[in-house]
Residue frames as qw, qx, qy, qz and C-alpha x, y, z in Angstrom:
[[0.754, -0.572, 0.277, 0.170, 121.69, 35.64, 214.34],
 [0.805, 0.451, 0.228, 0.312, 123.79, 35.12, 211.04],
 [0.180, 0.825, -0.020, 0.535, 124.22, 38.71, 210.43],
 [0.629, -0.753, 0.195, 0.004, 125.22, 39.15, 214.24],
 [0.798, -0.348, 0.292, 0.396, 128.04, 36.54, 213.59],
 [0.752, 0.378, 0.294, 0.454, 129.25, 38.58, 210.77],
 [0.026, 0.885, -0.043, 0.463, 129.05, 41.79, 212.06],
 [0.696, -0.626, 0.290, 0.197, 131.28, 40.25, 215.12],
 [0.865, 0.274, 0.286, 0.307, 133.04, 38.62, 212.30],
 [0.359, 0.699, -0.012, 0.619, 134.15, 42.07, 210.28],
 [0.301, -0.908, 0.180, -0.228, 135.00, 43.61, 213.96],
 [0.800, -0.501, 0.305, 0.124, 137.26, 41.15, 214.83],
 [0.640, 0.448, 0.166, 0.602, 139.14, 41.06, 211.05],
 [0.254, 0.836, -0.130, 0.468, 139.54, 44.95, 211.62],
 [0.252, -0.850, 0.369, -0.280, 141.08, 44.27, 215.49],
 [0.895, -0.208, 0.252, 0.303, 143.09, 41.17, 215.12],
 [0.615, 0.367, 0.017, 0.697, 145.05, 42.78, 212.48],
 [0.008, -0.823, 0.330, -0.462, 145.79, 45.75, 214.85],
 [0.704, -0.644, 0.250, -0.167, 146.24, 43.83, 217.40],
 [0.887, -0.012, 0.177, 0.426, 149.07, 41.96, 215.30],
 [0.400, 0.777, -0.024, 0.485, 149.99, 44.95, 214.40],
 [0.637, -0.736, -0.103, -0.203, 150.31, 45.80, 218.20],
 [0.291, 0.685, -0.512, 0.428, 154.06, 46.48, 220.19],
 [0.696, -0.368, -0.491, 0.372, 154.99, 45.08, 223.38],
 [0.227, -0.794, -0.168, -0.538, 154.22, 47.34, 226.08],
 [0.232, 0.061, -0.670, 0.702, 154.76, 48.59, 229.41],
 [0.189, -0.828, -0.506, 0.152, 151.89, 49.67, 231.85],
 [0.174, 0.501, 0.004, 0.848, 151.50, 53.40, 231.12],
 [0.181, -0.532, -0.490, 0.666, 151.24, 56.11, 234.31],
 [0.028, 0.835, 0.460, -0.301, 150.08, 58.56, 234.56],
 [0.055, -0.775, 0.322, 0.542, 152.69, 61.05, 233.63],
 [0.232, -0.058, 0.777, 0.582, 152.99, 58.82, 229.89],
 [0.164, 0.643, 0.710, -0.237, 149.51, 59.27, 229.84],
 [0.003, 0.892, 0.258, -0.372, 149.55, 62.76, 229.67],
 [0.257, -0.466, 0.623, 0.573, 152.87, 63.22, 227.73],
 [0.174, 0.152, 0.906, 0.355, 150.70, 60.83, 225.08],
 [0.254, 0.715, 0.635, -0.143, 147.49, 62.91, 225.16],
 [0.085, -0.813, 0.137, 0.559, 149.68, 65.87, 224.12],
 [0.204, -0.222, 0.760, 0.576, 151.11, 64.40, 221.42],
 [0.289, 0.329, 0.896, -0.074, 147.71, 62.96, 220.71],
 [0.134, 0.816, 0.361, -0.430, 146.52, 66.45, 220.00],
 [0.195, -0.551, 0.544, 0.602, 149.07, 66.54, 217.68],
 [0.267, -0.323, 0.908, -0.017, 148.17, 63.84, 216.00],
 [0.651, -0.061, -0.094, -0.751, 144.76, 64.09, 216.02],
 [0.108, -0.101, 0.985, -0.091, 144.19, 60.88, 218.06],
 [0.443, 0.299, 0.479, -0.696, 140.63, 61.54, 218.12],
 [0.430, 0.488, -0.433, -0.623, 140.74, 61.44, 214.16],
 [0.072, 0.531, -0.844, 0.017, 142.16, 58.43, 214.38],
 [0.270, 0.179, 0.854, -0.407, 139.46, 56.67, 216.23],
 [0.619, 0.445, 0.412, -0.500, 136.48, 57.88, 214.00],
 [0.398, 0.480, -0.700, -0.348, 138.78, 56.67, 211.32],
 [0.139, -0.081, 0.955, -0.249, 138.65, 53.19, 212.99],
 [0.425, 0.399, 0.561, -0.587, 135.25, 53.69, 213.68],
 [0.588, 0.610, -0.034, -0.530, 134.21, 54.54, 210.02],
 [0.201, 0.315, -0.928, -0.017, 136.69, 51.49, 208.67],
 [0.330, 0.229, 0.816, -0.416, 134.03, 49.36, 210.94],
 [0.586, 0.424, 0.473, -0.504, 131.03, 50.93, 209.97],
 [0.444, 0.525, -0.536, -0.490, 132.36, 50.43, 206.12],
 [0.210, 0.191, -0.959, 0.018, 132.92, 46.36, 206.74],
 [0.256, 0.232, 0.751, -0.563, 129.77, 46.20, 208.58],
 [0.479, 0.586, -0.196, -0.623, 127.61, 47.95, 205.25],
 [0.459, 0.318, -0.790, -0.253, 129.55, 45.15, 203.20],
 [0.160, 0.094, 0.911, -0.367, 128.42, 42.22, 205.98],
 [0.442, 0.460, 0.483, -0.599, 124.84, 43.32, 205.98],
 [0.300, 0.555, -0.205, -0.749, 124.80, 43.52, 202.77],
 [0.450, 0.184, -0.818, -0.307, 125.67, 40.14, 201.53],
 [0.123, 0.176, 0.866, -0.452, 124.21, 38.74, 204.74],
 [0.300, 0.412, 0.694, -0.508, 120.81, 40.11, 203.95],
 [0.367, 0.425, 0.696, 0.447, 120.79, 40.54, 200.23],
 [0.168, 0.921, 0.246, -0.251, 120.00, 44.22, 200.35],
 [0.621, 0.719, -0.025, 0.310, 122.33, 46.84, 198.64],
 [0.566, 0.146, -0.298, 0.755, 125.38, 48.37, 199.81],
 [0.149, -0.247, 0.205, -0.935, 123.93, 51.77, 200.20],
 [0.713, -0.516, -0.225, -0.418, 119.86, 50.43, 201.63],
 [0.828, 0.009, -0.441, 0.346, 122.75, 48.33, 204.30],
 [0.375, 0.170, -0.188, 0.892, 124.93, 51.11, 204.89],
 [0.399, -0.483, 0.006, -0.779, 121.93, 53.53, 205.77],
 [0.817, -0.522, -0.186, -0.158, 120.77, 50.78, 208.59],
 [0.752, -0.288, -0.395, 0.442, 123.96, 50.74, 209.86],
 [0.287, 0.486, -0.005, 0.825, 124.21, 54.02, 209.70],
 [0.466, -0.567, -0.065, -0.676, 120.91, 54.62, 211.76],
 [0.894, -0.307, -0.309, -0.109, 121.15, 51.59, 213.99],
 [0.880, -0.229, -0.092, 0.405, 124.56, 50.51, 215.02],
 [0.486, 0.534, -0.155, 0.674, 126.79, 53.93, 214.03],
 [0.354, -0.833, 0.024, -0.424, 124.97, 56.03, 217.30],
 [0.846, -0.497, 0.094, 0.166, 127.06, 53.39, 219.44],
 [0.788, 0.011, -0.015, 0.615, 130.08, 53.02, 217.82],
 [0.027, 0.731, -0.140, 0.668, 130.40, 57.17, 217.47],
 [0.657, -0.717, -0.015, -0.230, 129.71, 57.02, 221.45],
 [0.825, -0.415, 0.066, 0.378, 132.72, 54.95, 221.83],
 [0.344, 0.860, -0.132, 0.353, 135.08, 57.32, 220.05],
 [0.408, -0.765, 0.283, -0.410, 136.26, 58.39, 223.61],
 [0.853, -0.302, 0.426, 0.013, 137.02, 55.03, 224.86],
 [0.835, 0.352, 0.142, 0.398, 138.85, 54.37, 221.30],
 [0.117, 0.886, -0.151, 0.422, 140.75, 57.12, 222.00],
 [0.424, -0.741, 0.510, -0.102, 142.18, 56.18, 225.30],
 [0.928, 0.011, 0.260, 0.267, 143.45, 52.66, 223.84],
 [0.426, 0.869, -0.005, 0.251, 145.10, 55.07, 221.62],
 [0.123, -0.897, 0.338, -0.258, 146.46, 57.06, 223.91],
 [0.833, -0.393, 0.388, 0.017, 147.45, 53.77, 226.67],
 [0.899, 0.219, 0.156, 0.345, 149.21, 51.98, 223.14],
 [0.493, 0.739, -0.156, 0.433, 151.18, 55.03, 223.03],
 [0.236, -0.647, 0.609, -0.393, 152.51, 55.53, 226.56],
 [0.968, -0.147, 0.187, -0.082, 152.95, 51.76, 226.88],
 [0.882, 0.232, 0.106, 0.397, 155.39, 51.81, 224.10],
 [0.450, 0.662, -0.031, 0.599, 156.79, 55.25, 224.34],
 [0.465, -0.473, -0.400, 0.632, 158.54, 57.47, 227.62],
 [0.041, 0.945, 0.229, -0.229, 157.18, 61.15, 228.20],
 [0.241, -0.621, 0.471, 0.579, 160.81, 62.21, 227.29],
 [0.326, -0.176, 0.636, 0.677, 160.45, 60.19, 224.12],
 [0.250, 0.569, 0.655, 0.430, 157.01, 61.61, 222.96],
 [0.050, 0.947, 0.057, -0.313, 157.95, 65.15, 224.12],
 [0.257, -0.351, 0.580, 0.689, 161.14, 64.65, 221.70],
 [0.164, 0.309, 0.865, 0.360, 158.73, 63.70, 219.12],
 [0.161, 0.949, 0.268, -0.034, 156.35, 66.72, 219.54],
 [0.085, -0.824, 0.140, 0.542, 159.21, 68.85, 219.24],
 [0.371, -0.139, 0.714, 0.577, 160.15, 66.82, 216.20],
 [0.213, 0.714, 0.618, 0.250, 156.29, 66.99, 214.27],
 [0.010, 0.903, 0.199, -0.380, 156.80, 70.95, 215.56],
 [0.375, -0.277, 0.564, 0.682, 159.95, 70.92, 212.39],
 [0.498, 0.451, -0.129, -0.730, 159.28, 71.51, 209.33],
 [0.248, 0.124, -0.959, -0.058, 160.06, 67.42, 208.44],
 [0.003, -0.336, -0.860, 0.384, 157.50, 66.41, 210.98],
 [0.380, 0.427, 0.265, -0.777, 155.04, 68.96, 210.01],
 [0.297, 0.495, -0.710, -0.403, 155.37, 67.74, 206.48],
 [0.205, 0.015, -0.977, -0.048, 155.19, 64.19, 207.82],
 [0.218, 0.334, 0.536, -0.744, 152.12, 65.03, 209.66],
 [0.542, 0.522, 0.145, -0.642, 150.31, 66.56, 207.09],
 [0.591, 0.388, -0.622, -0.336, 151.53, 63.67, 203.76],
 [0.095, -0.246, 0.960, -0.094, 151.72, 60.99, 206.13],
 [0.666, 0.265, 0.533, -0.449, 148.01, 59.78, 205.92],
 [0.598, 0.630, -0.359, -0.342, 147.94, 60.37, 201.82],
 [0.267, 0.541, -0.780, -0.165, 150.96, 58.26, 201.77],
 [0.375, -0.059, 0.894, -0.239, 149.54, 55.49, 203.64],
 [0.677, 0.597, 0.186, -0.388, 146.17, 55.69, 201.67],
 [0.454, 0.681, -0.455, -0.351, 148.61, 55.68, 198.69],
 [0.063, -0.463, 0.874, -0.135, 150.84, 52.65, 200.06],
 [0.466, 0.128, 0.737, -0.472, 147.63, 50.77, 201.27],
 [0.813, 0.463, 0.132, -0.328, 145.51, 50.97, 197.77],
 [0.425, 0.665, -0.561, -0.250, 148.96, 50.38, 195.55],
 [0.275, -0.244, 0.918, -0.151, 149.47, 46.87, 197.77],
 [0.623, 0.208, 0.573, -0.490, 146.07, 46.25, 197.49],
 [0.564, 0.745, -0.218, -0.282, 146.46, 46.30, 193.66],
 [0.373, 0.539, -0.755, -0.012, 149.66, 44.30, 193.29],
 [0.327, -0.111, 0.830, -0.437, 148.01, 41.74, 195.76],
 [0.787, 0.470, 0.274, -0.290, 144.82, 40.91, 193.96],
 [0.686, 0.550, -0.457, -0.133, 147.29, 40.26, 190.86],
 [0.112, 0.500, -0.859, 0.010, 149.17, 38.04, 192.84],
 [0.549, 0.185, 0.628, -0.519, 146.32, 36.26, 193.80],
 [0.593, 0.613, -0.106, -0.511, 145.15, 36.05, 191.00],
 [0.563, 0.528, -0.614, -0.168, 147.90, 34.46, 189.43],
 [0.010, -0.287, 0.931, -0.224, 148.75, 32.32, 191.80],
 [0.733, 0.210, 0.340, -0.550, 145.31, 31.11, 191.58],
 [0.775, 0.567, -0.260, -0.104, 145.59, 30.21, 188.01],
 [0.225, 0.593, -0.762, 0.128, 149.07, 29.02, 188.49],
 [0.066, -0.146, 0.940, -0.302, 147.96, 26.70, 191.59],
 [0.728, -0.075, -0.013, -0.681, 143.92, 25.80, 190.50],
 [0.821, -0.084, -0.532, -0.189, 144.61, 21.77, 190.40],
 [0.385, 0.023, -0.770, 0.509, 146.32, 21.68, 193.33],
 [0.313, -0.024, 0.397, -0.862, 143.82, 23.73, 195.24],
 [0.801, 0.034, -0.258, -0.539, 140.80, 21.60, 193.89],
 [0.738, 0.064, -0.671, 0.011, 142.55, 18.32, 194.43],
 [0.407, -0.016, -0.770, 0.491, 142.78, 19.39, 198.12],
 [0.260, -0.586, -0.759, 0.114, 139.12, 20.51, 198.51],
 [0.254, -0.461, -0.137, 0.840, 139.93, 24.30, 198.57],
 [0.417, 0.345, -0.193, -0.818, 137.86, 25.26, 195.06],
 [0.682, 0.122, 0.689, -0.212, 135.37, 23.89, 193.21]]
């Protein structure tokens, strides 16, 4: 049951921060719908999702792992066999949230300007460096975070002890 609450645990860390990440919406129709699956194909929404997905099954590997004292990789291979066959299934469904968070926030006019923009050579460009750059953006934070941490550990250890927060 542990391991349950931790494998809920890492799903909910990877969709509360999208969901704060998350725009204020309209209800999408149909006709955003479609306008958004087009784009999607751009886009590769589909990617997108077994990115998600594979973000999961990576936090889930770590869970199990410390939860049950095996290794990363003996972990990773049970979630691999066990719990990945579902989450791959939902792909499809993670896709249409996709698709809904984009015609919620965007009008067919403004994501058929926007294919005709990714169809530039700027947008194609962005298209094909935007991931990299995020990857790039995402590990270089991650890096200058852990030093602040860090320091600000050290910097704040008696106060954090004196209020029960380290030992």
């Amino acid at each position: 049951m542990r391991i349950a609450a931790l494998a809920l645990a890492a799903l909910l860390s990877v969709s509360t921060a999208a969901l704060a990440q998350a725009p204020p919406g309209r209800a999408p129709d149909e006709t955003t719908r479609a306008a958004a699956r087009q784009l999607g194909e751009r886009l590769n929404f589909t990617g997108q999702a077994q990115s998600i997905v594979g973000s999961l099954r990576n936090q889930l590997a770590v869970t199990f792992a410390r939860a049950s004292g095996k290794t990363p990789e003996e972990a990773g291979r049970g979630v691999d066999e066990i719990i990945m066959p579902d989450c791959a299934a939902a792909v499809p469904e993670l896709v249409t949230l996709i698709v809904d968070a984009w015609a919620s926030t965007f009008s067919a006019e403004e994501m058929r300007e926007l294919q005709r923009f990714y169809a530039t050579p700027v947008g194609g460009k962005l298209q094909r460096n935007g991931p990299a750059m995020g990857q790039l953006v995402g590990a270089a934070s991650l890096t200058l975070m852990q030093g602040v941490l860090q320091r600000s550990l050290q910097a704040h250890d008696a106060e954090l002890r004196a209020r029960g927060l380290k030992n």
